[in-house]
N, C-alpha and C positions, 0 to 999 in steps of 0.2 A: 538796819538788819545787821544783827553780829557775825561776825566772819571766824571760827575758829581753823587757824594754822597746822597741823599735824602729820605727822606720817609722810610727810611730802601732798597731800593733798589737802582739802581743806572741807569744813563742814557749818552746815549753818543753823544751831539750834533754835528751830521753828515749833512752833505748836501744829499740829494739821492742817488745824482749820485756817492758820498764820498761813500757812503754804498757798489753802485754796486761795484765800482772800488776797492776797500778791499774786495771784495768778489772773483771777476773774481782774483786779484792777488793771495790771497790764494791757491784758485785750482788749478793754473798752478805750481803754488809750489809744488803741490801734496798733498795737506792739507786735514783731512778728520774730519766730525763734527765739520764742524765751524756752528757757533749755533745763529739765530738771533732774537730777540725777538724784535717787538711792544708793548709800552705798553700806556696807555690811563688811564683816573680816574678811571674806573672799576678796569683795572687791580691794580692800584696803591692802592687801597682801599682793594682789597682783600687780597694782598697781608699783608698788613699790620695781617691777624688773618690767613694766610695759609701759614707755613712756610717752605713747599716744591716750591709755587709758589714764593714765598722771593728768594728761594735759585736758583730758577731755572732763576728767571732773574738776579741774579747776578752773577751767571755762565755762562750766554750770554758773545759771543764776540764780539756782538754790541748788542747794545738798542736802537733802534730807538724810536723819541718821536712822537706819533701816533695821538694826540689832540693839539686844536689848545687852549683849554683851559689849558694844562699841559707847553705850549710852555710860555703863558704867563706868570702865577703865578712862571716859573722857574726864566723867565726876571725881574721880580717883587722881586725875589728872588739876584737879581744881576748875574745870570750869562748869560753868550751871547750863546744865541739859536740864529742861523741864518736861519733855519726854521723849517716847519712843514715837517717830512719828511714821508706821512700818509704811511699809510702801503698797501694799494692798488696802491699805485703810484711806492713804493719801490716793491712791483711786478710785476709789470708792466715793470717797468724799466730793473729788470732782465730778463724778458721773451724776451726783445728787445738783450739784449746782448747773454743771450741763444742761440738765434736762430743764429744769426752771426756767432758764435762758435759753433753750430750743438752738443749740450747739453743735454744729457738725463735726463730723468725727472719722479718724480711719484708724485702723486695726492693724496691727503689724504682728505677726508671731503667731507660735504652738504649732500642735498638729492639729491638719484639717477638723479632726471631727470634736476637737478641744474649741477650737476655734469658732465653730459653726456652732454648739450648744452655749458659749459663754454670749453671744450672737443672739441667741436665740432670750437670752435670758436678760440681757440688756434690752431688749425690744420689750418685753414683758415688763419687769420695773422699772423701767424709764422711756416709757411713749413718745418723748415731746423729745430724746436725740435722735438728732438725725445721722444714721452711720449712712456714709456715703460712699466708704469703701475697705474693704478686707482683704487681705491675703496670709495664709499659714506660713511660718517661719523656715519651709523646706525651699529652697530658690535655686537656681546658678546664677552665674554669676552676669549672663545675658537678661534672664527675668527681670534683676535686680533693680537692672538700667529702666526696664515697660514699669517697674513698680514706679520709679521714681518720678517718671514723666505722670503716673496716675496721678500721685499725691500732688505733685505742682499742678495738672489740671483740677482738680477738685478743691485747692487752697481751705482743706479743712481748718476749724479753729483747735485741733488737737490730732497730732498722732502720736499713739499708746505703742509701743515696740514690749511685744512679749519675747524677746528675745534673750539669749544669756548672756551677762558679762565674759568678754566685754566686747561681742559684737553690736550688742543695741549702743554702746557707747562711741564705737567708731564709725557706725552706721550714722549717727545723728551728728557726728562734727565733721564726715566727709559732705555732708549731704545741707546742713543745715544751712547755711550761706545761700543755696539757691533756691530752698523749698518756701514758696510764700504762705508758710503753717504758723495757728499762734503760738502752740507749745507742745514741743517735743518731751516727750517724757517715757524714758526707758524703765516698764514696771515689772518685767523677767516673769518670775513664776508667779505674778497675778492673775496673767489670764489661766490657769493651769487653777488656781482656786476661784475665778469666777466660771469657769466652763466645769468645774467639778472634778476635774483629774487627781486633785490632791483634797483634803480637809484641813483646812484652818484648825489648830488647838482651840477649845475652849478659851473665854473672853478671861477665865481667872489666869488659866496657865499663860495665857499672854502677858497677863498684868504683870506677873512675876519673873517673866523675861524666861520663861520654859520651854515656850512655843518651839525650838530647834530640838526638844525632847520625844515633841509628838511627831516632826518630818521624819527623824531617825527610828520612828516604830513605825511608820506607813512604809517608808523605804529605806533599811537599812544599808543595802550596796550607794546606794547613790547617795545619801544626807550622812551616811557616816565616813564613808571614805574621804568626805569634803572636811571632818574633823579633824581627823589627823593631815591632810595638805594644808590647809589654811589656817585652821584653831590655836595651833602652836607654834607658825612663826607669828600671828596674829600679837598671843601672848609675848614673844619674845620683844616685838616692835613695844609693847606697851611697856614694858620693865624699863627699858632702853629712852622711851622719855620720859617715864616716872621719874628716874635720877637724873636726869640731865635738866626737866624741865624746859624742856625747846620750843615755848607755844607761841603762837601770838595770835594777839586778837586786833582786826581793825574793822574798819566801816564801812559797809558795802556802799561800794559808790554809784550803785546801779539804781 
């Protein structure tokens, strides 16, 4: 598995289905806290001044590259991204293998009633998972601790954190060491498109990496203002090792 160097953090150009199929072989292995991070310009920008989310995607055992604008300026950068692998698609994907395998599951994130429809809809197209435990992404910070002890009692084979960067990221490396789960994976505003709160673009405007076209016409306060904080020091990070050329590439030893 290639490992690309960048930005201070690091990325792993997967195909999806590359992601699932490292994932499913993992757990038959008996592997526990394999750890999967998405990351996009938001994340890669903040990371840069928070150096717990630094550490926490670079302690990922995969990275999937979650923008179709991160996919480019990496190609721009010389190295070969063969796609976009978003991170609602790469849960989806697992949810399809899940079920095959009769997979247990818990649910981390949204608000309650985001929650309990995307819930309700996983139950419907995929019969054979087993969710075995839920809770909406509203907590203190007392809950937090009854959550935790839930998830080590139920030793699901997967907990999905709809959470936002980068508390689903700090949440899974404060936590991940004692939770006997096989794979964490923080997928933020997934459950927010599988419980219906937002729309997915169109499968073309995806292709074409536009998709952040059609979040900024559903909700411009929120998906635009995220433009201008992270888009353009985003862009400036990429210029800055465009000419310098600071990559590396090594071999996942995992």
């Amino acid at each position: 598995m290639k490992t690309i160097y960048i930005w201070n953090i690091k990325f792993n150009p997967l195909r999806k289905n590359e992601i699932v199929s490292h994932v499913q072989e993992w757990l038959a292995e008996g592997r526990k806290g394999i750890h999967i991070t998405g990351v996009n310009p938001e994340g890669v920008v903040q990371a840069q001044a928070n150096l717990f989310l630094r550490e926490a995607i670079r302690d990922s055992d995969m990275v999937n590259i979650d923008n179709m604008l991160v996919v480019l300026t990496l190609r721009l950068n010389g190295c070969e991204i063969p796609e976009r692998a978003a991170t609602p698609d790469v849960f989806e994907l697992l949810l399809v293998e899940a079920n095959k395998r009769r997979q247990r599951m818990y649910f981390l994130g949204a608000e309650e009633k985001v929650l309990r429809k995307m819930l309700f809809k996983i139950k419907q197209e995929y019969p054979f998972i087993q969710i075995v435990g839920a809770h909406n992404g509203f907590y203190t910070a007392e809950e937090e601790g009854k959550i935790v002890k839930e998830i080590s009692d139920l030793s699901p084979d997967y907990l999905f954190l709809g959470l936002p960067t980068p508390q689903k990221e700090l949440f899974i490396m404060k936590y991940k060491p004692i939770l006997p789960v096989g794979c964490l994976y923080g997928v933020g505003g997934a459950f927010d498109v599988k419980g219906e709160k937002v729309s997915r673009a169109p499968k073309w405007l995806r292709n074409i990496g536009l998709e952040g076209v059609c979040r900024i016409l559903q909700n411009p306060r929120n998906y635009g203002g995220r433009i201008t904080t992270y888009y353009f020091p985003f862009l400036k990070l990429f210029f800055g090792h465009l000419f310098s050329k600071r990559i590396v590439f090594e071999k996942d030893r995992s």
